[in-house]
N, C-alpha and C positions, 0 to 999 in steps of 0.2 A: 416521637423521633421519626423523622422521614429519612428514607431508603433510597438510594438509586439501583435502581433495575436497569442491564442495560441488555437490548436483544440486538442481535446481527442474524442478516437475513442476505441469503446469497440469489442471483441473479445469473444465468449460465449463459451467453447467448453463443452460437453455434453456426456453421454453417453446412447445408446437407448438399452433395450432391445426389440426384432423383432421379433415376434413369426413367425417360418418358419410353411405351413401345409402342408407341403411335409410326405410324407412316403416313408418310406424302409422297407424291408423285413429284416429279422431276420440273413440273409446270407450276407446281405450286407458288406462289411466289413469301417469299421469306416472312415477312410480317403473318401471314397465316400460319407458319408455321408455328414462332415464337408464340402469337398466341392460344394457340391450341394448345401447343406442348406447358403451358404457363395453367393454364387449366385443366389439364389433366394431370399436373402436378402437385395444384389444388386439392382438387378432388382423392387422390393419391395417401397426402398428405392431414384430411382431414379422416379420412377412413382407417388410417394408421392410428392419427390418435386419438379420436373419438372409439375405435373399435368396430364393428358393425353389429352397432345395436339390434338386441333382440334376437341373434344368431348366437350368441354365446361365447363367438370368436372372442382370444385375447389380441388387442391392437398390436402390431406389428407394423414394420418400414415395411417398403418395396424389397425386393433381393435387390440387390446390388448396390443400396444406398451406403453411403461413407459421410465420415466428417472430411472438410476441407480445411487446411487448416489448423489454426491455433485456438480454442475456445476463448471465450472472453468473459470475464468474472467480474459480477460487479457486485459489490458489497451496501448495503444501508443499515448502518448502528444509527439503533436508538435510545434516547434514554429517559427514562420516566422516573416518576415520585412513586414509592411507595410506602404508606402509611403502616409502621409498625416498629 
């Protein structure tokens, strides 16, 4: 006799704001800024949640960071055979 198994599997997606503490000078002109700050928010953001390996640290945000926002939830039900 075959079985349905069914799994549900949730999907969060989120949106962070990241406070950059980078500075620019007044001459700087905008597209260097966006990009800089777009990378150091990168780097922010992977250091957060990869950790900093090999230091023992537990992964943490930036201080300041927040959701913006409504979370967004996506769901994928499965269903398979199962033999018994």
């Amino acid at each position: 006799m075959t079985k349905k198994k069914v799994r549900v599997r949730a999907i969060v997606v989120v949106t962070l704001e990241i406070p950059v503490d980078d500075c620019w000078g007044g001459d700087c002109p905008l597209s260097q800024v966006h990009e800089q700050a777009v990378d150091s928010m990168q780097g922010l953001l992977r250091t957060s949640v990869e950790g900093n390996s090999g230091t023992g640290k537990q992964p943490t945000l930036p201080k300041g960071t927040r959701i913006v926002g409504d979370p967004l939830v996506r769901s994928i039900i499965t269903e398979e055979n199962v033999d018994g």
